[in-house]
N, C-alpha and C positions, 0 to 999 in steps of 0.2 A: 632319597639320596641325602634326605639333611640329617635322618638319625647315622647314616654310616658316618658322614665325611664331616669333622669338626666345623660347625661357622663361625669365621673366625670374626665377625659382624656382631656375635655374643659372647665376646669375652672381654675382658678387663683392661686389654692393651689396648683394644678397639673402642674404649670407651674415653680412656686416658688420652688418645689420640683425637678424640674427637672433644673435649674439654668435658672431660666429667659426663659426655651425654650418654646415656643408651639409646640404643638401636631402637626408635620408636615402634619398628616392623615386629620386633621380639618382645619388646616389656613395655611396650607402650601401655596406660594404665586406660581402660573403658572413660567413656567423658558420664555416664552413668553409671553414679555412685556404688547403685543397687548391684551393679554387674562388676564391683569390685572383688576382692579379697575380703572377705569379711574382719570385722575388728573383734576377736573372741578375748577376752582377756583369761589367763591361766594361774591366780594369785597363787595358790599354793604348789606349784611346781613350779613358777618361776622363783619363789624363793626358796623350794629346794635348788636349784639348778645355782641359782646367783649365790648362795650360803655357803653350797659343796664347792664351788669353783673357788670362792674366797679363800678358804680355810687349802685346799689344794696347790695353790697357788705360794700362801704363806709357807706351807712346808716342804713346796719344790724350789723355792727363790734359795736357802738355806744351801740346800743340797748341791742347789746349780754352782753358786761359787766354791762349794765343796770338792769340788769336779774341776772349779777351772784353776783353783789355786793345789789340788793335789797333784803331787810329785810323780802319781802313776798319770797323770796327763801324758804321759811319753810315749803311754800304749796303745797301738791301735783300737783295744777295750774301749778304755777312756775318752779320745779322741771320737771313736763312734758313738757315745755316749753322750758324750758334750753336745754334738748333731742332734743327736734326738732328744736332748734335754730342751735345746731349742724351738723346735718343732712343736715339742708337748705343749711349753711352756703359752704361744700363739696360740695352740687347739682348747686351751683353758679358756684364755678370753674369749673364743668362739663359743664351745661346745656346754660351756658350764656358765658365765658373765654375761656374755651377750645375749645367751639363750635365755636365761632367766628375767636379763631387762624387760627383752621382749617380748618374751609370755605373760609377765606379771604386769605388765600395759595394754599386752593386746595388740601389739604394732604391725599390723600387715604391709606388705612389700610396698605400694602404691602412695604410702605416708611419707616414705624415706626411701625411693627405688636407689640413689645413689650408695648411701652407708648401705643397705641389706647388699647388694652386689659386694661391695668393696669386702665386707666381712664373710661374704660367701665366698668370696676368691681367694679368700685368707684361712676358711678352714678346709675347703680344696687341697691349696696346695700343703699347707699344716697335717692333711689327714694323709695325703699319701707320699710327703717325705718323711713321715713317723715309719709308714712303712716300708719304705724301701732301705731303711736305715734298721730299723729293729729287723730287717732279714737279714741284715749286715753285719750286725751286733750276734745273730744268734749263730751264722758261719764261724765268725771271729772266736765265740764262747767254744762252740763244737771245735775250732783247732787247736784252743787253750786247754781243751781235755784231749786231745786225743792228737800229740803232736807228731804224728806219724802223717799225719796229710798232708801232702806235697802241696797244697793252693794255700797254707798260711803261710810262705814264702810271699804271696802277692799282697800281703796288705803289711809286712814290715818296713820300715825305714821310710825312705820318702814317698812310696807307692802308696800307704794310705789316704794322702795329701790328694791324688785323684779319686780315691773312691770318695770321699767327702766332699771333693769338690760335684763329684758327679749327684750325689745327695741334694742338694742345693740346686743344683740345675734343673731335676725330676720335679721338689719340689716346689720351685717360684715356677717353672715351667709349667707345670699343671693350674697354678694359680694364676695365671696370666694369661694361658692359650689355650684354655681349656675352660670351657660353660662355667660359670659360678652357680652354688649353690646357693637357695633362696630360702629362707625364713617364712616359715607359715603359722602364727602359732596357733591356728584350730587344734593342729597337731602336734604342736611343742616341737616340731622339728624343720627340719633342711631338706628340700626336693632342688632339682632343677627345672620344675616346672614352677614359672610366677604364678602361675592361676588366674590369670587374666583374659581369659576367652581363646588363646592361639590354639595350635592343634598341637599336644604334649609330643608329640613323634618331634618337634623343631627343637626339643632340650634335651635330647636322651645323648649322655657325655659317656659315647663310650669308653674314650683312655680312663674314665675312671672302673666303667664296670670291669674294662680287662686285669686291670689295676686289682680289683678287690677279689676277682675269683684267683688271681695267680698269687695273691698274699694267702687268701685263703688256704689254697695248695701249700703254696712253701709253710705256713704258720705252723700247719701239723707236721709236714714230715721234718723241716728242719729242730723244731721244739721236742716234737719226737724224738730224732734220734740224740736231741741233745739228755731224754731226760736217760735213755737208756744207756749212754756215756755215761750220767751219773751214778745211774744204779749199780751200773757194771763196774764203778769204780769204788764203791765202800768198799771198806777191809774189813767193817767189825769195828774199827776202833770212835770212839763217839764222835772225837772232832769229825773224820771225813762222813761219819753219818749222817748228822749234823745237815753238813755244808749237801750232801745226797738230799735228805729232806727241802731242804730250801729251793735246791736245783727243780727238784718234780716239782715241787708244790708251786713254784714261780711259772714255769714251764707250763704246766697244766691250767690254771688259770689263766693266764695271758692266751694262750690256745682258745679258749672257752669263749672270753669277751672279744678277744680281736677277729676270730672268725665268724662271731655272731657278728657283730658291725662291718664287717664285709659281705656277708652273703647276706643280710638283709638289706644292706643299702644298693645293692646290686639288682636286688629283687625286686626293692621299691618302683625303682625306675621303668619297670616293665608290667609289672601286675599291682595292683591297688591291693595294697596291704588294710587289715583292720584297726583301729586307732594304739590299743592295746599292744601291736605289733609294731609300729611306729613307735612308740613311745618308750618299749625294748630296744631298738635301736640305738633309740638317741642315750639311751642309759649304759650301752655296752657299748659305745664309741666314748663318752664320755669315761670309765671307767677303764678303759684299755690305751688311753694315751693323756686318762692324769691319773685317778685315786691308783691304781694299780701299780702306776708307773713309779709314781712318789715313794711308795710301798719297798721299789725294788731299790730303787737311788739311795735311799735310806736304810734301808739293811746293809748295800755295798760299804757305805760309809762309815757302818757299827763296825761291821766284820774288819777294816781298814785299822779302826781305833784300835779293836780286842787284840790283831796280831800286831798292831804296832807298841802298844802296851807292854807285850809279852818280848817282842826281839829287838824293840828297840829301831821296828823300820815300819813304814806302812805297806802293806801288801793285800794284793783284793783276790776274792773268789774265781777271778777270771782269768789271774796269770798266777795261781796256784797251780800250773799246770803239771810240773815236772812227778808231784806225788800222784796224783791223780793217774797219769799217763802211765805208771807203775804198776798202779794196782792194775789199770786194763789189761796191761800185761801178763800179769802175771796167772 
């Protein structure tokens, strides 16, 4: 019963509520040393990890006030964007900063149980308001090609104001009432298991496994048929080629990395993975909601300059819809 039904005795609220304590019954750490977490130190992938996060970080902060001082802010695109520029921005510190502190020292959970919880619950909720937001973003993309769909009526004017509020609710909600993920770095990554002697069945977070197979699902078929909206919408002429290329090529990679990092981290949970395979994980979560991500924020931003350049306005890939929706047509 305790892997079905959340306990709510190992989560972050329950910990804040009892002053910073954990649940001694769940992470209490062995009073024998030897029957600790081991302290592995990871020099050279912690400072890949902490080097990539840096430089990631430097190139999404740019992007991010790009985003909040552009005039397309008005669009539910942008507005969705903003949410998950947020989100990445958190999962950077985790996934890429902290990960690399803590590998390239060696820091097992029982040295610092407080900080490794508090940063587990932080890329919890960071990893799966990225995705409930980038499935959001990619609806929104798929109605900006294809404005024949009667559900992009529900995210203009003030309705999108709930879907982002609801973004933010999934995500601190998952970060706060939901198992925090733990820091191991034998493995350079994130379980919910401390590794402290319990029986692993007391940390298995399902809202996150259900979480990661149903992004899973939507990842493909929504990025899917987003790319085939693109496809379907070149005419031949280079700009909307162009902007087709971009469309797959973004689509396709994001698919690639973001449903690797969900069906392995999903997987982990239940079957013991090999180190090699862990270590893919933490590479394809780390690269699907930053280098990737930054990747896309920053081409939006080129694209924004070159048509603003040319008409004298700024306009993005995402509410170019009216040509696009033409050529479907046509």
């Amino acid at each position: 019963m305790d892997k079905i039904i959340p306990d709510f005795n190992l989560t972050l609220t329950n910990m804040i509520l009892n002053g910073f304590e954990l649940d001694p019954n769940y992470y209490g750490c062995p009073a024998n040393v030897s029957e600790r977490p081991p302290s592995v130190r990871r020099p050279y992938w912690g400072i890949w990890f902490f080097t990539s996060g840096v430089v990631m970080l430097l190139l999404y902060i740019p992007c991010f006030f790009a985003i909040v001082f552009s005039p397309l802010l008005k669009t539910p695109a942008y507005k969705t964007m903003l949410v998950l520029a947020i989100y990445d921005i958190s999962s950077i510190f985790i996934h890429s900063i902290s990960t690399g502190i803590l590998g390239f020292y060696g820091i097992p959970f029982c040295d610092y149980p407080r900080i490794i919880a508090c940063l587990g619950g932080v890329a919890l909720g960071s990893w799966m308001g990225c995705c409930i937001a980038s499935m959001a973003l990619a609806v929104i993309r798929i109605c900006d090609l294809s404005m024949q769909m009667n559900i992009k009526k529900y995210f203009d004017g003030a309705r999108i104001y709930i879907f982002l509020g609801a973004f933010f609710v999934y995500g601190v909600g998952a970060g706060l009432l939901t198992k925090p993920v733990i820091f191991t770095p034998t493995y350079m990554s994130w379980f919910f298991d401390p590794m402290v002697g319990k029986n692993p069945e007391f940390y298995v977070n399902l809202p996150h496994t259900y979480n990661n197979i149903l992004m899973a699902i939507c990842t493909l078929a929504f990025y899917g048929f987003l790319s085939y909206l693109g496809f379907k919408a070149g005419d031949g002429s280079t700009s909307n080629n162009s902007n087709t290329r971009k469309i797959l090529l973004q689509s396709f990679f994001f698919c690639i990395f973001h449903t690797i990092a969900s069906v392995l981290y999903a997987y982990m949970q239940f079957i013991a993975a090999p180190p090699y395979l862990i270590l893919v994980s933490q590479i394809a979560w780390q690269t699907s909601s930053g280098m990737f991500r930054v990747y896309c924020v920053f081409d939006t931003q080129q694209n924004n300059q070159e048509v603003g350049d040319e008409n004298g306005l700024s306009e993005s890939v995402f509410v170019r819809a009216e040509s696009f929706n033409n050529n479907i047509n046509e």
